[in-house]
C-alpha positions in Angstrom: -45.8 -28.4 -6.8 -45.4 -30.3 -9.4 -48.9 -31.1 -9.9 -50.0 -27.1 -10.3 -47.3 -26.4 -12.8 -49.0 -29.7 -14.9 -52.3 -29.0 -15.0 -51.0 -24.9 -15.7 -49.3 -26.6 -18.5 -52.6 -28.1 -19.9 -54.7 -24.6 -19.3 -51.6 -23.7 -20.9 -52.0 -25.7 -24.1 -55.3 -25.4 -24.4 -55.5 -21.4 -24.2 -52.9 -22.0 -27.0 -54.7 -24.6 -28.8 -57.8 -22.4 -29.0 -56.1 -19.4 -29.6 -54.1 -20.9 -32.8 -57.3 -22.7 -34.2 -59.2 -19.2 -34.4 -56.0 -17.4 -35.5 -53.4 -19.5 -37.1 -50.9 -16.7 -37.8 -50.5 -17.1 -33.6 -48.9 -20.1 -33.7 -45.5 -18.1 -34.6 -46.0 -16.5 -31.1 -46.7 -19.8 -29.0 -44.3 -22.1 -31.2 -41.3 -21.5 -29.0 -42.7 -21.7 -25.7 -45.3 -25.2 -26.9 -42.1 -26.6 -28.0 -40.3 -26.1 -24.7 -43.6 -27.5 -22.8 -43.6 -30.8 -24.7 -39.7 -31.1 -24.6 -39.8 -30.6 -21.0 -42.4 -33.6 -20.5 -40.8 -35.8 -23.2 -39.0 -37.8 -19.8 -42.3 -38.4 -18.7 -44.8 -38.8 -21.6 -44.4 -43.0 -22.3 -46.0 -43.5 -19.1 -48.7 -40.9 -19.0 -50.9 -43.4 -21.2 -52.0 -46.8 -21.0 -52.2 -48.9 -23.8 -55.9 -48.7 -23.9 -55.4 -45.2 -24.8 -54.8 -46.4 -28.3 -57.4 -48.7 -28.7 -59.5 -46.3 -30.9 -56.6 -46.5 -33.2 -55.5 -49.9 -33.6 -59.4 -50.2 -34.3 -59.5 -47.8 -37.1 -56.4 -48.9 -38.5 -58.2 -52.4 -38.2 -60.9 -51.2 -40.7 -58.7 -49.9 -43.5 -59.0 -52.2 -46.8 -55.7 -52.4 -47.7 -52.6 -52.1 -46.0 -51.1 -49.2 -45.8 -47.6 -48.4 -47.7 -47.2 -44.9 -45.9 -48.0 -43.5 -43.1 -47.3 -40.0 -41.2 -47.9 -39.4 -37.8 -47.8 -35.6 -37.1 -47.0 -34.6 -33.4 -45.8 -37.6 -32.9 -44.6 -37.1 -29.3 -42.5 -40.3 -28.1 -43.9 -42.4 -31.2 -46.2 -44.6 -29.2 -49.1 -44.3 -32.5 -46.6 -44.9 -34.8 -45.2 -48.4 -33.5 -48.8 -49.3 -33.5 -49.0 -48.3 -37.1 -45.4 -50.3 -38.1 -46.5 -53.3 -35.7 -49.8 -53.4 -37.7 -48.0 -52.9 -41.3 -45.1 -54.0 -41.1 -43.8 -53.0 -44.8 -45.3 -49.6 -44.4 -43.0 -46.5 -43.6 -43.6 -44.9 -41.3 -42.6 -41.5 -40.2 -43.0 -39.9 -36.9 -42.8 -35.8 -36.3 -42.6 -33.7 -33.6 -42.1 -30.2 -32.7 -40.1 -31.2 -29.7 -36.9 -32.3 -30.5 -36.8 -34.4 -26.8 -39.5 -36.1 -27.7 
C-alpha cells in the first residue's frame, strides 16, 4: 500500500511540476497540497538517497574558482546539498529553504 500511494505521489508531483512550469500562477492552487506531500515524507527523505546521489554536486562545486562566501539552497528538503556546500566551504553561509516546514 504504501508503495502505490508513493509512486501516486511522484505522478503527483510531476503533473504539478509540469503544470506550474507552463502556468506559474498555478502554483497558488498546488502550494498547499505539495507542501503537505513533502512534509509528510520529510521522516523518510535522509535515506531515500545515497551519497552518490550528490556526486554531480560536490563535482561542480569542485570547479568553482573561488570559494564561495554565500550560498542558497532552495527546496532544500532535509539539507543534505547544503552540508555538502558548508563541508566544502567552511566560512561560507549557508542557507537552506524549504516549503515543508518538516523537512
Amino acid at each position: 500500500m504504501r508503495a502505490s500511494a508513493e509512486a501516486a505521489g511522484r505522478k503527483f508531483a510531476r503533473l504539478v511540476t509540469g503544470a506550474v512550469v507552463a502556468r506559474p500562477w498555478l502554483w497558488r492552487v498546488f502550494r498547499t497540497a505539495i507542501r503537505r506531500q513533502f512534509g509528510s515524507l520529510a521522516t523518510s527523505w535522509e535515506g531515500r538517497l545515497g551519497p552518490e546521489a550528490l556526486a554531480p554536486l560536490e563535482a561542480a562545486l569542485e570547479r568553482l574558482g573561488a570559494p564561495a562566501r554565500k550560498a542558497l539552497d532552495l527546496g532544500t528538503g532535509t539539507g543534505k546539498a547544503a552540508r555538502v556546500v558548508a563541508r566544502r566551504f567552511p566560512e561560507a553561509e549557508v542557507v537552506g529553504v524549504d516549503l515543508a516546514p518538516e523537512m
